[in-house]
Backbone as numpy.savetxt, mean C-alpha at the origin, in Angstrom:
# Nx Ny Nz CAx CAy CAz Cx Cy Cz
-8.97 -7.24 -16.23 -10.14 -7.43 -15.38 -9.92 -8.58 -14.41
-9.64 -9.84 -15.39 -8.84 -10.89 -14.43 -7.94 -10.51 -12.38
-7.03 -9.51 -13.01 -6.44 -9.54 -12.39 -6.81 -8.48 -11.46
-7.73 -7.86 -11.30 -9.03 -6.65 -10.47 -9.33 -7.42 -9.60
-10.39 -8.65 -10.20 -10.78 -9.60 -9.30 -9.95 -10.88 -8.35
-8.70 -10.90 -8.77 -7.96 -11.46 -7.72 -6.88 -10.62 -6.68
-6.57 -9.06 -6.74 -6.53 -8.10 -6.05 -7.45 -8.10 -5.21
-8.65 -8.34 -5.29 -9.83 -8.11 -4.30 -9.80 -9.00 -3.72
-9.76 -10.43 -4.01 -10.01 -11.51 -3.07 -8.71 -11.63 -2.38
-7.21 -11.21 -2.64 -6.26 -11.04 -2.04 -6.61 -10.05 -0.74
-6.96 -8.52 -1.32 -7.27 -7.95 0.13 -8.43 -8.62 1.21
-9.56 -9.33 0.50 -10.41 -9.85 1.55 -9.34 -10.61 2.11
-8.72 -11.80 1.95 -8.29 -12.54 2.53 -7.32 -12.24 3.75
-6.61 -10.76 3.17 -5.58 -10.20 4.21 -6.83 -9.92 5.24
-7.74 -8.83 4.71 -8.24 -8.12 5.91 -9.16 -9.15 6.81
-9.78 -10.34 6.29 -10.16 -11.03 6.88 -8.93 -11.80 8.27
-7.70 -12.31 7.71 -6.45 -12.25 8.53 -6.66 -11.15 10.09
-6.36 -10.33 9.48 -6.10 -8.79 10.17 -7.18 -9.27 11.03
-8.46 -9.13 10.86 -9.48 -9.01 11.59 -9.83 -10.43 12.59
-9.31 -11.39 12.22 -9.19 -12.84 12.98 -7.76 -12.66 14.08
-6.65 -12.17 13.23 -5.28 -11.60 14.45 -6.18 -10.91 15.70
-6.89 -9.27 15.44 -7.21 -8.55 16.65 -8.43 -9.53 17.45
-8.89 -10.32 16.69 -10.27 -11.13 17.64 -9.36 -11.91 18.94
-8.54 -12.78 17.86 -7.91 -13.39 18.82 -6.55 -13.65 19.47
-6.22 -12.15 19.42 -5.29 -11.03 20.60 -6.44 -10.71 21.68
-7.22 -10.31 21.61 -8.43 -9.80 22.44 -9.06 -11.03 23.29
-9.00 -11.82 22.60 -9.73 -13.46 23.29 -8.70 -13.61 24.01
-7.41 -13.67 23.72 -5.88 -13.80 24.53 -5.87 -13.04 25.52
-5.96 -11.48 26.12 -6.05 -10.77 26.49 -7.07 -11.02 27.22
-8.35 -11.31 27.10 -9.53 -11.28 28.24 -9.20 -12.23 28.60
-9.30 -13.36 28.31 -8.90 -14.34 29.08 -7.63 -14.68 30.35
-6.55 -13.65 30.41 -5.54 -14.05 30.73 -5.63 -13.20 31.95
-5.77 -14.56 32.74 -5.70 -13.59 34.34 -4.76 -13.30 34.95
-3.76 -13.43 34.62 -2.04 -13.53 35.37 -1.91 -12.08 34.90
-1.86 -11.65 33.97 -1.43 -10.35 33.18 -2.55 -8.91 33.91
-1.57 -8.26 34.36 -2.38 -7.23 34.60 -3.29 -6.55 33.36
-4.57 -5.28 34.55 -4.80 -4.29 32.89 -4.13 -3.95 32.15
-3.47 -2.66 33.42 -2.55 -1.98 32.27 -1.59 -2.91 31.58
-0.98 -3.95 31.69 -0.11 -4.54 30.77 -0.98 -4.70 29.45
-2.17 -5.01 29.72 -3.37 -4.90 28.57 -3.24 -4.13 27.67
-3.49 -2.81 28.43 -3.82 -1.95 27.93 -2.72 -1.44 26.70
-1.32 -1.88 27.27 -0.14 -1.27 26.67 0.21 -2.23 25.51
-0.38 -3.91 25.37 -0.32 -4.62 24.80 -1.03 -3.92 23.39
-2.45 -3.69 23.89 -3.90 -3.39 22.33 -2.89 -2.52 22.29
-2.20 -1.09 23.10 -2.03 0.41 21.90 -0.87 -0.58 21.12
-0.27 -1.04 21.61 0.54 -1.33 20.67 1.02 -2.01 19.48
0.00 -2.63 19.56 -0.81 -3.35 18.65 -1.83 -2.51 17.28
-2.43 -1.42 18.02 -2.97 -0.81 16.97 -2.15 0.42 16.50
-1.24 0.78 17.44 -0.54 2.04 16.53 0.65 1.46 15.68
0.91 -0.17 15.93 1.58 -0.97 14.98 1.09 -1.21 13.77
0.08 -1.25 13.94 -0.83 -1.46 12.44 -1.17 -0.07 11.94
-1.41 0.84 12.66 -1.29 2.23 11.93 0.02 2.60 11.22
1.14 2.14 11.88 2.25 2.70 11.20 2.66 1.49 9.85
2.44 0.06 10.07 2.11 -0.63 8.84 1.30 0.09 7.48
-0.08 0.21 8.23 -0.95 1.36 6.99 -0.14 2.15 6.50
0.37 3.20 7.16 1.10 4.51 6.14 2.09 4.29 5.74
3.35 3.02 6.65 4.32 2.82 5.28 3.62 2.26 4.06
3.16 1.58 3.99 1.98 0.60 2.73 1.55 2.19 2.01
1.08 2.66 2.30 0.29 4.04 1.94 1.17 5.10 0.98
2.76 4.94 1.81 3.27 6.66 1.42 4.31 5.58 0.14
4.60 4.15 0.42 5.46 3.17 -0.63 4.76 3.48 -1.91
2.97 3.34 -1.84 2.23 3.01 -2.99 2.36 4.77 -3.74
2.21 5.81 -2.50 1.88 6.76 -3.12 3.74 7.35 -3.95
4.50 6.88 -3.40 5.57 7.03 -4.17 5.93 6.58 -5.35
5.55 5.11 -5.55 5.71 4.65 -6.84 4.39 5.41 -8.01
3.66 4.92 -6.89 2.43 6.16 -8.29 2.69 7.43 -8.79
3.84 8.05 -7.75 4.67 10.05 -8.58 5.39 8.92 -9.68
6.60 8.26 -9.33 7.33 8.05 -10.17 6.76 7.22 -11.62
5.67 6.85 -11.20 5.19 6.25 -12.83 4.55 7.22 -13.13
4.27 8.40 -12.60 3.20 9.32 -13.38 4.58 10.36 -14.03
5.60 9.89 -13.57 7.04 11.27 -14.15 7.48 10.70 -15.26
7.55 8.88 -14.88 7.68 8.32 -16.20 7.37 8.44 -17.46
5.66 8.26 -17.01 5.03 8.47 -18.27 4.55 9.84 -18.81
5.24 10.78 -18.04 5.06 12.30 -18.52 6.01 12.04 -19.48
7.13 11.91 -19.02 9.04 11.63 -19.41 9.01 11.16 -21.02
8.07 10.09 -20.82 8.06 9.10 -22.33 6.96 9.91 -23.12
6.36 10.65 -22.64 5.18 11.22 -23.72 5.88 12.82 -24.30
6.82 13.22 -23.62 7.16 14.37 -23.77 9.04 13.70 -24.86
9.19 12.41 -24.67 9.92 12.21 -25.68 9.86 11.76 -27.27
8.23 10.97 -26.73 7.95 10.69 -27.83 7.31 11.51 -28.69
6.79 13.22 -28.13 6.15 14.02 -29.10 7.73 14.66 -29.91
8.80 14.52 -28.87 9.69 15.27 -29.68 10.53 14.70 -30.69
10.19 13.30 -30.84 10.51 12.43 -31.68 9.91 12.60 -33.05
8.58 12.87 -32.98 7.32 13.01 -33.98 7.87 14.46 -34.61
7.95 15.56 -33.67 8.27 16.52 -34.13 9.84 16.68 -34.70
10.92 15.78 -34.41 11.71 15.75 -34.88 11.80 15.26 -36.95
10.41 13.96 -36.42 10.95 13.20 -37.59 10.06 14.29 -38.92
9.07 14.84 -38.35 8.03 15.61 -39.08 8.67 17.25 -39.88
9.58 17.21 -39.16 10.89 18.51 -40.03 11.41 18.09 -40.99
11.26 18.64 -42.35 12.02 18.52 -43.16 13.50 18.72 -43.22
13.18 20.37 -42.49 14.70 20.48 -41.76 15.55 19.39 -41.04
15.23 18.51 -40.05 16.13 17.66 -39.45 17.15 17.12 -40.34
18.14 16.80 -39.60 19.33 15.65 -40.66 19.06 14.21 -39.68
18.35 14.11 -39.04 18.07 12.26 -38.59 17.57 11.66 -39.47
């Protein structure tokens, strides 16, 4: 449970981050009169389809390790019934 509640205050703290970075990229950006729009403009996409492609590596990393612990623990439950059923034969010689 401990460790639920400091996962959470970890993501506030990132997304609070995240959300202080785009404020003040944007404060940077309006303000800056030398810099054209479109340089603007090409600055934010790139900026947000940077953070989109951040999201889904983060996304497809987590969803990978979550197959492989779910094969794991198929792996170990399907060894340990055949263990049970091994030791539960009279027949066996183990």
């Amino acid at each position: 449970m401990n460790t639920r509640n400091e996962n959470a205050l970890i993501l506030m703290l990132n997304g609070a981050g995240v959300v202080l970075a785009y404020v003040l990229l944007a404060i940077s950006l309006w303000l800056s009169t030398d810099v054209p729009l479109a340089t603007k403009g090409y600055w934010g996409m790139g900026v947000v389809l940077l953070t989109l492609s951040l999201i889904n590596v983060v996304k497809y990393r987590f969803d990978y390790r979550s197959s492989e612990d779910r094969i794991n623990r198929i792996e170990e439950a399907r060894n340990e019934k055949l263990l049970e059923e091994a030791l539960k034969d009279p027949k066996s010689d183990i």
